[in-house]
N, CA, C and O atoms as a GROMACS GRO file, in nm:
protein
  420
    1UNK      N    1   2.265   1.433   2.191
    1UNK     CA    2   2.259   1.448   2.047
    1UNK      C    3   2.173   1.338   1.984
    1UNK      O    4   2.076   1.372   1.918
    2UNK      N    5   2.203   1.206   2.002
    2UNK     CA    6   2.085   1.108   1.959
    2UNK      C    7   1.982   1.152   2.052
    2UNK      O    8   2.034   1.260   2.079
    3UNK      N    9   1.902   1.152   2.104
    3UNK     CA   10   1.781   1.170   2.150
    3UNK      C   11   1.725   1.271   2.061
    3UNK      O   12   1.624   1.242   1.997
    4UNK      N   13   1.821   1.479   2.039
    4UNK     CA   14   1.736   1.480   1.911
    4UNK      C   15   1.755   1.430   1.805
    4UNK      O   16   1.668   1.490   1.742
    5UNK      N   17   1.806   1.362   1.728
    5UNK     CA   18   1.794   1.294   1.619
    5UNK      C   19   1.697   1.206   1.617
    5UNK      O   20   1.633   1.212   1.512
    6UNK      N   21   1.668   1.143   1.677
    6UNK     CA   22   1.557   1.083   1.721
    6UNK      C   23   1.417   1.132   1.683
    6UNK      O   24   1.335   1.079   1.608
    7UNK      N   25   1.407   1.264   1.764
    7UNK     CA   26   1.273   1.335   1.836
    7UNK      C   27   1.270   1.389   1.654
    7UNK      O   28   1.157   1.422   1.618
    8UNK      N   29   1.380   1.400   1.546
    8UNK     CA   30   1.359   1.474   1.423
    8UNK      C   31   1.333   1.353   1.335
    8UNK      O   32   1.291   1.365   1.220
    9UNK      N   33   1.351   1.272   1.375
    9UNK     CA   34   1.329   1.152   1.292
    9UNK      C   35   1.146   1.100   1.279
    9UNK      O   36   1.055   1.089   1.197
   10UNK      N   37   1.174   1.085   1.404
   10UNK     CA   38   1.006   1.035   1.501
   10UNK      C   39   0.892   1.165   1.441
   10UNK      O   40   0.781   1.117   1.416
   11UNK      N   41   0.900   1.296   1.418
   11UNK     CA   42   0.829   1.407   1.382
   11UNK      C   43   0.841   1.435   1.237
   11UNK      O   44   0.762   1.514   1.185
   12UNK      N   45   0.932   1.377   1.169
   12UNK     CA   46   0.957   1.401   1.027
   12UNK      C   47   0.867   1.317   0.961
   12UNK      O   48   0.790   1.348   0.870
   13UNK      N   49   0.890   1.148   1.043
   13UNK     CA   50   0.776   1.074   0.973
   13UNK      C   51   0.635   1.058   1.008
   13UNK      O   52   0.550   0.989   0.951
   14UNK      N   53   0.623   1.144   1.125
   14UNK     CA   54   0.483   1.204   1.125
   14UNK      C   55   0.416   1.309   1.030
   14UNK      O   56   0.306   1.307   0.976
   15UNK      N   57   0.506   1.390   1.027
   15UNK     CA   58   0.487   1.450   0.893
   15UNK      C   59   0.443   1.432   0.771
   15UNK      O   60   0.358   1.480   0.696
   16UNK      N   61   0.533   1.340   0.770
   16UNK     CA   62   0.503   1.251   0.611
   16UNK      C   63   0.331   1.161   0.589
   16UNK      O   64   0.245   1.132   0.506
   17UNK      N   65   0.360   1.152   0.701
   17UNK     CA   66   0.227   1.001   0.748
   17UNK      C   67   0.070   1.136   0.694
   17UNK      O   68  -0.010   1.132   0.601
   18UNK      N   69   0.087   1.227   0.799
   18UNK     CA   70  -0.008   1.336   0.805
   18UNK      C   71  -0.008   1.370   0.614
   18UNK      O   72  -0.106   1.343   0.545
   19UNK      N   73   0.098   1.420   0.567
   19UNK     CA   74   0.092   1.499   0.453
   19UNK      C   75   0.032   1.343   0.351
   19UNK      O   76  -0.084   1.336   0.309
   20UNK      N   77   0.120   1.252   0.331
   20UNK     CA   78   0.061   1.125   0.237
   20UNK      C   79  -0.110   1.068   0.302
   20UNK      O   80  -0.190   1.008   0.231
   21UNK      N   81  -0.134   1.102   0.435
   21UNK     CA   82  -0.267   1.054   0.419
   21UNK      C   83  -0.389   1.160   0.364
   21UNK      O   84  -0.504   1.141   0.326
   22UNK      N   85  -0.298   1.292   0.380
   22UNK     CA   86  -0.407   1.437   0.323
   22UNK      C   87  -0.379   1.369   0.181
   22UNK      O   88  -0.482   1.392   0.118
   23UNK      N   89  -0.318   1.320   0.125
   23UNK     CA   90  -0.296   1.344  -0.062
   23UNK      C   91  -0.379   1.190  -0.091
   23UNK      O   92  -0.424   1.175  -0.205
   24UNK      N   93  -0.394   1.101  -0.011
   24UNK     CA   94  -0.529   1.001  -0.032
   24UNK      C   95  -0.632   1.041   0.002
   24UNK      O   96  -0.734   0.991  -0.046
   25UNK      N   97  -0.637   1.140   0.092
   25UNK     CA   98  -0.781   1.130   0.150
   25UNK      C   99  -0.839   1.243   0.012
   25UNK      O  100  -0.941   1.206  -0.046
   26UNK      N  101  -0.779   1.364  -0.030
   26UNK     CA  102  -0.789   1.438  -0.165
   26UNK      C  103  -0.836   1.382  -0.241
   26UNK      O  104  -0.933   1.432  -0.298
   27UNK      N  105  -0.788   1.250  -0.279
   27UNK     CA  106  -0.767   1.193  -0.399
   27UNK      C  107  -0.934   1.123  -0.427
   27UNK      O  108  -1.015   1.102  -0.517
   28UNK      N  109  -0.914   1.108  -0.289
   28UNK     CA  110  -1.079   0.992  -0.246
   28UNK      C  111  -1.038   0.829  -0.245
   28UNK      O  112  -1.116   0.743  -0.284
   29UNK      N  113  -0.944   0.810  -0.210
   29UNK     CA  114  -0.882   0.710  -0.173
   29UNK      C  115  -0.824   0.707  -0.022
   29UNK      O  116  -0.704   0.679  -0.020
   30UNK      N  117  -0.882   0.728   0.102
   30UNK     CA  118  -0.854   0.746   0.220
   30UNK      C  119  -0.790   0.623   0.263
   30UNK      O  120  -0.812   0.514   0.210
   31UNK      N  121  -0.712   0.644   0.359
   31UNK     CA  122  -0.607   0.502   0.423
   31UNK      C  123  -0.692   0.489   0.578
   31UNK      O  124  -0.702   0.555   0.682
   32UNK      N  125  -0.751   0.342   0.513
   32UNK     CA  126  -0.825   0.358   0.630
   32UNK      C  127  -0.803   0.198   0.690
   32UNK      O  128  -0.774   0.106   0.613
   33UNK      N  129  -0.821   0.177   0.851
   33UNK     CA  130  -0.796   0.081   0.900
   33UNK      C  131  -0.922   0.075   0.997
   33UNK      O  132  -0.973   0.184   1.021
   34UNK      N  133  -0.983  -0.047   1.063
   34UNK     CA  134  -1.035  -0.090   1.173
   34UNK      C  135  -1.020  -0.161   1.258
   34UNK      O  136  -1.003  -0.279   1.229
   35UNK      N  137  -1.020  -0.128   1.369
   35UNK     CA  138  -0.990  -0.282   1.442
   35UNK      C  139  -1.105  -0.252   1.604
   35UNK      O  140  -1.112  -0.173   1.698
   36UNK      N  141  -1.168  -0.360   1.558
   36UNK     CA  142  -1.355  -0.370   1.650
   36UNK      C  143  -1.404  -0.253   1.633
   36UNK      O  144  -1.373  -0.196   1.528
   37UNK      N  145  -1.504  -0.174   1.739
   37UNK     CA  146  -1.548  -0.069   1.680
   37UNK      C  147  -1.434   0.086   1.634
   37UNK      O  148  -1.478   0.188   1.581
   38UNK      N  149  -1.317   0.067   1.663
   38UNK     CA  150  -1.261   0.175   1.640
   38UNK      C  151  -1.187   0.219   1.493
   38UNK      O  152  -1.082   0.167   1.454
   39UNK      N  153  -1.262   0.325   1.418
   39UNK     CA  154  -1.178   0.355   1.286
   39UNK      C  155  -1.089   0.452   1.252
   39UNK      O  156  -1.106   0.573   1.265
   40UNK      N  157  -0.997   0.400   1.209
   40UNK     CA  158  -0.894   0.511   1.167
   40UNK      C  159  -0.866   0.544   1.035
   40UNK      O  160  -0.778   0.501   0.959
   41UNK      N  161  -0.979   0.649   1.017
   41UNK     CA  162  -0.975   0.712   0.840
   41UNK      C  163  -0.946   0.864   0.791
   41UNK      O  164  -0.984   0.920   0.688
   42UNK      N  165  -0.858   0.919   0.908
   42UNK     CA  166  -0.828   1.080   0.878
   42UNK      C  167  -0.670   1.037   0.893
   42UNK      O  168  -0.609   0.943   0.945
   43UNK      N  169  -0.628   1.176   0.807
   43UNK     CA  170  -0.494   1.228   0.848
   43UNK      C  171  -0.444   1.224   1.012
   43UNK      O  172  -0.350   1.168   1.069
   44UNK      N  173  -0.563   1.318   1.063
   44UNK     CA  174  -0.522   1.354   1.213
   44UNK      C  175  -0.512   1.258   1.294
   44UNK      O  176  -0.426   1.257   1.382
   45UNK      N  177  -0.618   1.141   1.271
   45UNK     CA  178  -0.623   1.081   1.314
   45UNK      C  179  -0.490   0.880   1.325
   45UNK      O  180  -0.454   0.794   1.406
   46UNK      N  181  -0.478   0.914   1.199
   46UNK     CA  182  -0.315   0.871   1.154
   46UNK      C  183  -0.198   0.920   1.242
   46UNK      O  184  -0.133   0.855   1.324
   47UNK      N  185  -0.185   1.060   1.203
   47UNK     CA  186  -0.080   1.135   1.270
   47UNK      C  187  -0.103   1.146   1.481
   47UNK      O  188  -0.032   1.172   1.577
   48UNK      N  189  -0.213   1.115   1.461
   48UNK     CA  190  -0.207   1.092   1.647
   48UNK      C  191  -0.143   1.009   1.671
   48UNK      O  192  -0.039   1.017   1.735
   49UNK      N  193  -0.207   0.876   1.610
   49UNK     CA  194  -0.143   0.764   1.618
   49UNK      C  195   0.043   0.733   1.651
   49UNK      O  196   0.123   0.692   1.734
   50UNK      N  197   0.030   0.785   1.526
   50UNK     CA  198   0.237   0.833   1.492
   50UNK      C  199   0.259   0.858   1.603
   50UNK      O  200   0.313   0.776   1.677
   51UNK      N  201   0.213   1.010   1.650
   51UNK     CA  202   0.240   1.072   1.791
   51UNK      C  203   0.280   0.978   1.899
   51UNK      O  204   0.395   0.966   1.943
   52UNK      N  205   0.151   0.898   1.946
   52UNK     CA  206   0.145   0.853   2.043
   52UNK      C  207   0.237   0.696   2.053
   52UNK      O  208   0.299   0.653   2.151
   53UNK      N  209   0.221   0.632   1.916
   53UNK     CA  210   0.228   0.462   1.942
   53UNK      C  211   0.319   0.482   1.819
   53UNK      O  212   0.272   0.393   1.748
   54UNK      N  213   0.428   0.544   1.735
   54UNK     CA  214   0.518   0.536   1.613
   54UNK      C  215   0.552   0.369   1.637
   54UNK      O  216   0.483   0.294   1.569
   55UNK      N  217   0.592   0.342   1.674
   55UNK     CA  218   0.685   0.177   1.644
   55UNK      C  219   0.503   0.105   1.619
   55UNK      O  220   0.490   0.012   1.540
   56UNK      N  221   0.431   0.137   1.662
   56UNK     CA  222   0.315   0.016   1.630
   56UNK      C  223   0.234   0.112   1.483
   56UNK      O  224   0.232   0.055   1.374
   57UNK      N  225   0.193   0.206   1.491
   57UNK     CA  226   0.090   0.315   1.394
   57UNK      C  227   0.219   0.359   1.280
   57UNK      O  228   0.153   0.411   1.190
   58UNK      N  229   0.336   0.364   1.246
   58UNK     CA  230   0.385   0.380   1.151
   58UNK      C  231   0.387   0.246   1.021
   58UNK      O  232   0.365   0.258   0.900
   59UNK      N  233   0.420   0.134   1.093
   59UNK     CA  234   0.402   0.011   0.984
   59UNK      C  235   0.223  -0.005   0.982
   59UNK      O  236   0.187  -0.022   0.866
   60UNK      N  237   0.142  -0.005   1.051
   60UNK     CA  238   0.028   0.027   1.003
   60UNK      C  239  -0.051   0.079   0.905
   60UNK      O  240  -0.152   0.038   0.847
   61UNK      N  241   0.028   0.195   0.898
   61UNK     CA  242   0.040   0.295   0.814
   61UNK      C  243   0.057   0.284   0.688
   61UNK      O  244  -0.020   0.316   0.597
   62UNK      N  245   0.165   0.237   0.683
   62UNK     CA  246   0.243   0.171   0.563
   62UNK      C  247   0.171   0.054   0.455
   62UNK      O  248   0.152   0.044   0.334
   63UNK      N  249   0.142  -0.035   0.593
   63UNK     CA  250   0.060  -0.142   0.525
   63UNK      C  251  -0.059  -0.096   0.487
   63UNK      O  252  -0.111  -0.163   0.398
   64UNK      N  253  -0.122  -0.002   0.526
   64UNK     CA  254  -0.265   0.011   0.510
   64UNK      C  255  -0.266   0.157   0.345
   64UNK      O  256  -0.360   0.180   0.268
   65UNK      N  257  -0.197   0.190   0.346
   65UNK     CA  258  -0.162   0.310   0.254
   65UNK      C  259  -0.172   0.169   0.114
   65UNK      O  260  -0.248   0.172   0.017
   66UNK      N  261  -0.082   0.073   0.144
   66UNK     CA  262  -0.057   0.014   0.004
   66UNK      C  263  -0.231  -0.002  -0.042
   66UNK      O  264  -0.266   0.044  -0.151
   67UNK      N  265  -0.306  -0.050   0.023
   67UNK     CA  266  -0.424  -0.092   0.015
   67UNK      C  267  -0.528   0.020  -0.059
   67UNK      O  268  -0.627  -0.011  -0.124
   68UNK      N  269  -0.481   0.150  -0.033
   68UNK     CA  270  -0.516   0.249  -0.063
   68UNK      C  271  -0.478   0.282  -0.201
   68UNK      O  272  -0.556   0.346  -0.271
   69UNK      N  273  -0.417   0.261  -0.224
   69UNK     CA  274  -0.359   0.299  -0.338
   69UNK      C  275  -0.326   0.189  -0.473
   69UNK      O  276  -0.267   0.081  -0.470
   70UNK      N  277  -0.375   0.246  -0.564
   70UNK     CA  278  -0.319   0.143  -0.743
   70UNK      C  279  -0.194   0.057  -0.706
   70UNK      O  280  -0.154   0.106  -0.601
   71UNK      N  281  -0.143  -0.007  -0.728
   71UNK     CA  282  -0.068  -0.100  -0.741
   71UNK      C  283   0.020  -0.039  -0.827
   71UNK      O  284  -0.014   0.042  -0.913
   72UNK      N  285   0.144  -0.080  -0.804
   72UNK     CA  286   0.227  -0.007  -0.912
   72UNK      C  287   0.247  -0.133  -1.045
   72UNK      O  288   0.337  -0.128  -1.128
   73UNK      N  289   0.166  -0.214  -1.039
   73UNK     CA  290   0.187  -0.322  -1.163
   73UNK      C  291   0.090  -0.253  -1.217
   73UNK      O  292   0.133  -0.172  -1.300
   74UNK      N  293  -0.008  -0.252  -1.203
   74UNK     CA  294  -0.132  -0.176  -1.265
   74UNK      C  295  -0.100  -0.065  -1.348
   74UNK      O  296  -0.124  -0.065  -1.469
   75UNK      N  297  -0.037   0.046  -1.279
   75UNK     CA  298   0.028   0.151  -1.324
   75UNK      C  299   0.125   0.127  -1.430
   75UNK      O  300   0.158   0.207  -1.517
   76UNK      N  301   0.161   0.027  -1.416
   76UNK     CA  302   0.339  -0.042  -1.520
   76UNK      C  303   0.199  -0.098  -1.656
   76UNK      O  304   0.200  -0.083  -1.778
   77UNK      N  305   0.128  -0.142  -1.593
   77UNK     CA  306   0.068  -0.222  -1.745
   77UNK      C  307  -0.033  -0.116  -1.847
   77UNK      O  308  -0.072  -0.141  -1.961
   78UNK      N  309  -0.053  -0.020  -1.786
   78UNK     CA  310  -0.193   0.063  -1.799
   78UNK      C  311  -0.135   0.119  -1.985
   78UNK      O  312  -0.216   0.159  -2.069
   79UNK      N  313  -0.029   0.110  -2.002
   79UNK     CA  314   0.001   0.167  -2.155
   79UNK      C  315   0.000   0.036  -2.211
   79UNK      O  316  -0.014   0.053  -2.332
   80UNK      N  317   0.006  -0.088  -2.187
   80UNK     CA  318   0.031  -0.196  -2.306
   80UNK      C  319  -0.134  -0.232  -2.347
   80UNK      O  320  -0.231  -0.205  -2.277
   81UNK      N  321  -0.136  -0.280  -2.442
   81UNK     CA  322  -0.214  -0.342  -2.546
   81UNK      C  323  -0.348  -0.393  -2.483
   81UNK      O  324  -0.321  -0.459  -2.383
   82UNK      N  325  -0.485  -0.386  -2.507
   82UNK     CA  326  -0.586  -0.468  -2.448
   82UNK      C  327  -0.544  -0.611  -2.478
   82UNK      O  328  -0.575  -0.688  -2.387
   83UNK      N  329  -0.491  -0.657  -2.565
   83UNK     CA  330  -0.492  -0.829  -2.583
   83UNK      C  331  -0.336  -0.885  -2.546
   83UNK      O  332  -0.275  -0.989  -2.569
   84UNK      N  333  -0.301  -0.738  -2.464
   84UNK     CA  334  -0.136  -0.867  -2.361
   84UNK      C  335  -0.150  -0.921  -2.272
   84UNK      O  336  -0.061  -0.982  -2.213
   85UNK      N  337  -0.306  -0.909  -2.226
   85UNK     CA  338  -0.332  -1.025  -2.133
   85UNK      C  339  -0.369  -1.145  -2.166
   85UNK      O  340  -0.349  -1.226  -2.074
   86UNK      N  341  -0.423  -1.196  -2.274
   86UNK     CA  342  -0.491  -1.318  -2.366
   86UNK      C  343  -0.446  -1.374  -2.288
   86UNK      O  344  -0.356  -1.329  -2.217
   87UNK      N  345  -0.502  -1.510  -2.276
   87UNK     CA  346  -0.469  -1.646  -2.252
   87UNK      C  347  -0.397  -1.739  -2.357
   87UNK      O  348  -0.307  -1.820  -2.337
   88UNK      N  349  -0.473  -1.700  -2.498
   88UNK     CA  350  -0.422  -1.769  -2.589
   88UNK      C  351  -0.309  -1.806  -2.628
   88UNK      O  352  -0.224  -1.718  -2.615
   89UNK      N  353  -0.271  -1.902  -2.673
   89UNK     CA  354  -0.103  -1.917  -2.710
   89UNK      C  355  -0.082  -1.823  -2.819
   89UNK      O  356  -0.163  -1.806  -2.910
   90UNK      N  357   0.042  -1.755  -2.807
   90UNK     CA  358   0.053  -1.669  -2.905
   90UNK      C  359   0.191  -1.712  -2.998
   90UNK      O  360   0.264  -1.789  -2.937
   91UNK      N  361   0.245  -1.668  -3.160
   91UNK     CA  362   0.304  -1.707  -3.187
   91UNK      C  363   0.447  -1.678  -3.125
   91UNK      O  364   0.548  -1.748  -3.137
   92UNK      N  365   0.431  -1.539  -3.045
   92UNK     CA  366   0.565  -1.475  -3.000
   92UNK      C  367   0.594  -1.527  -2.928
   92UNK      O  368   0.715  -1.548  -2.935
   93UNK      N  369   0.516  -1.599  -2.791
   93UNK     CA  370   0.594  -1.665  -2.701
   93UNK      C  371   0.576  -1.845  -2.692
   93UNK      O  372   0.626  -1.916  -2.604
   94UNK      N  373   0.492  -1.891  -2.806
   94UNK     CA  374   0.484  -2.022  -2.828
   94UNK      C  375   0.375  -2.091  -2.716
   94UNK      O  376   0.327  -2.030  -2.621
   95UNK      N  377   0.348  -2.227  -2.750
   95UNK     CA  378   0.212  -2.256  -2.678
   95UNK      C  379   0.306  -2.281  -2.527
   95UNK      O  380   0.425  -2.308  -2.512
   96UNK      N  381   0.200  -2.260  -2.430
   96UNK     CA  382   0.200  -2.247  -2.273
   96UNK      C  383   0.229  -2.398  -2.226
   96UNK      O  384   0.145  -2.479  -2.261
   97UNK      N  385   0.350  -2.451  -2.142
   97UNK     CA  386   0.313  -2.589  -2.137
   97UNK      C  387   0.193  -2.602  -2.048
   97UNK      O  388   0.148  -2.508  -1.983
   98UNK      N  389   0.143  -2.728  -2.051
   98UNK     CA  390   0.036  -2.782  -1.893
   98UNK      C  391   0.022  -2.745  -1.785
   98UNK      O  392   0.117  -2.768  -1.710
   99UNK      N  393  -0.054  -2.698  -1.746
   99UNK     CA  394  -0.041  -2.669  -1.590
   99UNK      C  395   0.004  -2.807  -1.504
   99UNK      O  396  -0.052  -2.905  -1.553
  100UNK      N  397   0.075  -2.835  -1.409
  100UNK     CA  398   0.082  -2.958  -1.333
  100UNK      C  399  -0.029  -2.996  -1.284
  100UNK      O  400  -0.126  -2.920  -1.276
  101UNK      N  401  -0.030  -3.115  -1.246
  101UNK     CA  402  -0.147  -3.180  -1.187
  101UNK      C  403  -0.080  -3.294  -1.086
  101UNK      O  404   0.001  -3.387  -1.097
  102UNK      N  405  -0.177  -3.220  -0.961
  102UNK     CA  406  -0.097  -3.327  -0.830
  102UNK      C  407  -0.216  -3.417  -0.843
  102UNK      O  408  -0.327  -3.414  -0.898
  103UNK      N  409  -0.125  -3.523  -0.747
  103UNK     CA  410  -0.288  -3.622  -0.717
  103UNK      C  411  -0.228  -3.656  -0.569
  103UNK      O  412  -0.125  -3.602  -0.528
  104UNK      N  413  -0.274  -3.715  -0.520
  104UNK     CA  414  -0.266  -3.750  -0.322
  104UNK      C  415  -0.204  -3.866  -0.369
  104UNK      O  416  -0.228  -3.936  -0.467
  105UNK      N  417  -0.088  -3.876  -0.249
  105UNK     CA  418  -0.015  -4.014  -0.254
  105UNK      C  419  -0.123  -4.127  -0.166
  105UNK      O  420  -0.091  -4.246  -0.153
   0.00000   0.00000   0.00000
């Protein structure tokens, strides 16, 4: 019984890997990785991965997807104001103290 749970687990998140890298690669935002001459910038080529090496090509995956994709701060800020980024001291949150300043002992 664990072994298939397993084998549905291991194929489910191949699944996922395959279907989320088709909806970047759509988008024109492909999840893409290199390492020396070899690149990995398709779905299929993702989902082999999964196949073959899951414990190493799934966090890969993962990590390399974030890279691919907006940031979800970006996304969180994209409705506020052009000037909530200012530098300036503002009256709402009062002037900024000093930045610190080290010096070498």
């Amino acid at each position: 019984m664990l072994p298939l749970a397993l084998i549905t687990v291991l194929l489910a998140s191949d699944a996922w890997v395959y279907a989320d890298a088709q909806r970047h690669t759509d988008s024109g935002r492909p999840v893409e990785m290199s390492i020396g001459s070899v690149r990995i910038d398709t779905p299929v080529l993702w989902t082999l991965g999964c196949l073959l090496l899951w414990i190493v090509f799934l966090p890969l995956y993962i990590t390399q997807r974030t890279h691919a994709s907006p940031t979800r701060w970006l996304r969180a800020t994209k409705d506020l104001p052009s000037d909530s980024f200012s530098r300036e001291p503002s009256d709402k949150c009062g002037d900024r103290p000093p930045a610190p300043r080290f010096t070498a002992i």
